[in-house]
C-alpha positions in Angstrom: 77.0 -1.2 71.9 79.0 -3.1 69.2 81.7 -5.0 71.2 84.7 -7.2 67.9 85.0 -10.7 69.9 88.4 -12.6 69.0 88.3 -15.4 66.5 90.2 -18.5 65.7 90.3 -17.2 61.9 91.0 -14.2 60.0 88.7 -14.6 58.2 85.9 -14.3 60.3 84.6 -11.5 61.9 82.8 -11.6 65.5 81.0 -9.3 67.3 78.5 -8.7 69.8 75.4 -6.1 69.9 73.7 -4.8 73.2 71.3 -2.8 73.9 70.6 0.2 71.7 73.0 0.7 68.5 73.9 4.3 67.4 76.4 5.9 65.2 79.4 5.9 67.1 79.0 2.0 67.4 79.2 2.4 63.6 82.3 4.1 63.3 83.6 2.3 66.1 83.7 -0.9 64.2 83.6 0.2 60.5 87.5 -0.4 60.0 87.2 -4.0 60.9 84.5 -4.9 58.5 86.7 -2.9 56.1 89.9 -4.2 56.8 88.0 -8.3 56.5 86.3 -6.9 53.5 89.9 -6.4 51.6 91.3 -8.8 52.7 89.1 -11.3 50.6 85.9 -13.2 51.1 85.2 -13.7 55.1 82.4 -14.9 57.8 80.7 -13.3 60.4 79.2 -13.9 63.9 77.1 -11.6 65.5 75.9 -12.3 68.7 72.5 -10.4 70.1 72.5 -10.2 73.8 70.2 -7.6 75.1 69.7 -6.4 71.9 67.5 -3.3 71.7 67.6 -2.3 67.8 69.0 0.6 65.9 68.4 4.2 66.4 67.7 5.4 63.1 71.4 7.1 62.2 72.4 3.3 63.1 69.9 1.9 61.1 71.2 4.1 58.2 74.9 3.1 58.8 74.1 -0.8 59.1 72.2 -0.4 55.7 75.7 1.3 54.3 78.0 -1.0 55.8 76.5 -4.3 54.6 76.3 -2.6 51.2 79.8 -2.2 51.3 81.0 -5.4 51.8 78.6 -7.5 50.2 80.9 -8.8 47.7 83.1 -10.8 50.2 80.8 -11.8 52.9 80.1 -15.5 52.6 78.1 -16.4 56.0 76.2 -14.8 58.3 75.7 -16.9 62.2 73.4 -14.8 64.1 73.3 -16.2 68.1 70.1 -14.7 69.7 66.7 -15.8 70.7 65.0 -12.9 70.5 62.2 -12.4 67.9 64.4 -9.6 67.1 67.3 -11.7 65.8 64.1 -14.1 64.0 63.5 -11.0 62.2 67.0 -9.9 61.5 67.6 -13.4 59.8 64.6 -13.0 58.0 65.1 -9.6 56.7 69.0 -10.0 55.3 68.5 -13.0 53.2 66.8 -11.4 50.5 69.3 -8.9 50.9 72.4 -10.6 50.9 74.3 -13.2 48.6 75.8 -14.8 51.9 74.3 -17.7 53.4 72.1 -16.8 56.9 71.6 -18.6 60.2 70.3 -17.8 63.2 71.3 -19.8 66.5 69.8 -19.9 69.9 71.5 -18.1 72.5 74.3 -20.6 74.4 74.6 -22.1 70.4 77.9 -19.8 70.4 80.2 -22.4 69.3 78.0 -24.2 67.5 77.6 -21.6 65.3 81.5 -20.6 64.6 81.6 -24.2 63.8 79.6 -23.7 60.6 81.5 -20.5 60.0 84.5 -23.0 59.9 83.6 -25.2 57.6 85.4 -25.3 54.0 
């Protein structure tokens, strides 16, 4: 389940993932990352609770979504301690032109702080 958290900026997108992710979690939340995506660079927190991985029609839309908005995604906070998240962090910073993190679960605000920064 992909569950958009609120945010203190519009510019930064939140959101948490539990359990097991499938498509509909995709097109669930696709028009968000969209609608950030046009409206000019942006950040992003993503919270792991739970987190059980993609299935692989998930795995497939993740791949397409962070393709698609490359271009305007400065930061990445990932909040998790699994070695799940470890890997995700891992994994996306060859990937990516943003800039990755990964926080320890409870390190919530700690890491929208960063997002914050100039």
């Amino acid at each position: 389940m992909i569950e958009l958290l609120p945010t203190p900026s519009p510019r930064i997108l939140a959101l948490k993932a539990s359990g097991k992710l499938h498509d509909a979690d995709y097109q669930a939340c696709t028009p968000a990352f969209q609608k950030a995506a046009a409206a000019g660079p942006f950040r992003m927190l993503v919270v792991l609770e739970d987190f059980h991985g993609w299935d692989l029609h998930a795995a497939w839309d993740d791949l397409k979504l962070g393709w698609e908005v490359e271009g305007a995604l400065e930061r990445i906070a990932l909040v998790g301690d699994s070695s799940l998240a470890t890997w995700m962090t891992r994994l996306a910073k060859p990937f990516t032109k943003a800039q990755v993190r990964q926080y320890h679960a409870g390190e919530q605000a700690v890491a929208m702080a960063w997002l914050q920064e100039a």
